[in-house]
N, C-alpha and C positions, 0 to 999 in steps of 0.2 A: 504494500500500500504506500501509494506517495504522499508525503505530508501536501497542507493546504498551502496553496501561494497566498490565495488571499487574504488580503489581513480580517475581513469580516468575518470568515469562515474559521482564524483562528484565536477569534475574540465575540462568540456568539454571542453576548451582551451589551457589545458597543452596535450602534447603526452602522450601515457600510462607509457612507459619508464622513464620519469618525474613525472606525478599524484603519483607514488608510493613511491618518496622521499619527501611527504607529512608530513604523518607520521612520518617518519623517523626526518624532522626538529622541529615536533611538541616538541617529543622525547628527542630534544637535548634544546631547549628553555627550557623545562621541568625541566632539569639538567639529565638527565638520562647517560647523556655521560661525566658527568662532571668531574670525577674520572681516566677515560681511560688513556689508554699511548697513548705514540704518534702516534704510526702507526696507529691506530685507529681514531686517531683524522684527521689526512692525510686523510685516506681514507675516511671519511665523507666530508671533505673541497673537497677534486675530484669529489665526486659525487652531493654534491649539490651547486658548485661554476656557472654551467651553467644554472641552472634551473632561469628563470625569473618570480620567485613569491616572495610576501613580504615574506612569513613567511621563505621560503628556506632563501632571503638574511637575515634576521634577526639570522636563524638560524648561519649561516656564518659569522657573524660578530660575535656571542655569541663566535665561536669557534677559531676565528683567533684573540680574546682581552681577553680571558679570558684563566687563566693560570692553568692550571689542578692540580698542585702541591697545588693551594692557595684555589681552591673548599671547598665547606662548604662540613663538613663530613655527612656518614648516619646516619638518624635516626632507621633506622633497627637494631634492636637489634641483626639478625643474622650476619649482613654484618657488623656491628661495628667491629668483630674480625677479620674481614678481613683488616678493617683499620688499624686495630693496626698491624697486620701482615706486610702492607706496610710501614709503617710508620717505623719500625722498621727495613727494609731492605734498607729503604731512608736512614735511618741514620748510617749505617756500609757502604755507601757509600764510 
């Protein structure tokens, strides 16, 4: 038997419309969002501010205390040039 892809299907109590902002907060616990700009960060706190699961509010609290400017940097060696790229447009600020 293959386990479910869907996230609804592996959280029968959340609506589908919710199950899917699953991932999405796993995503952000991760750090995966932890670099973004703000509108980005908005737009995550809108979408998983209703959703009634631990990980969604977990996810929600990482992103409404934690300050994106102060994010630990990538260890990506591709993306590290992109740090230095912001970094350096932060600072002609």
């Amino acid at each position: 038997m293959t386990p479910p892809t869907n996230p609804a299907e592996c959280h029968p109590g959340l609506p589908p419309d919710q199950a899917a902002w699953l991932p999405v907060a796993a995503q952000v616990l991760a750090g995966k969002y932890d670099r973004s700009d703000s509108s980005t960060r908005q737009s995550l706190i809108i979408g998983l501010r209703s959703i009634d699961h631990p990980a969604c509010r977990q996810a929600l609290q990482y992103l409404t205390t934690t300050d994106a400017t102060q994010a630990p940097k990538r260890s990506n060696p591709r993306t590290k040039a992109v740090d230095r790229e912001l970094d350096a447009l932060r600072a002609h600020r």
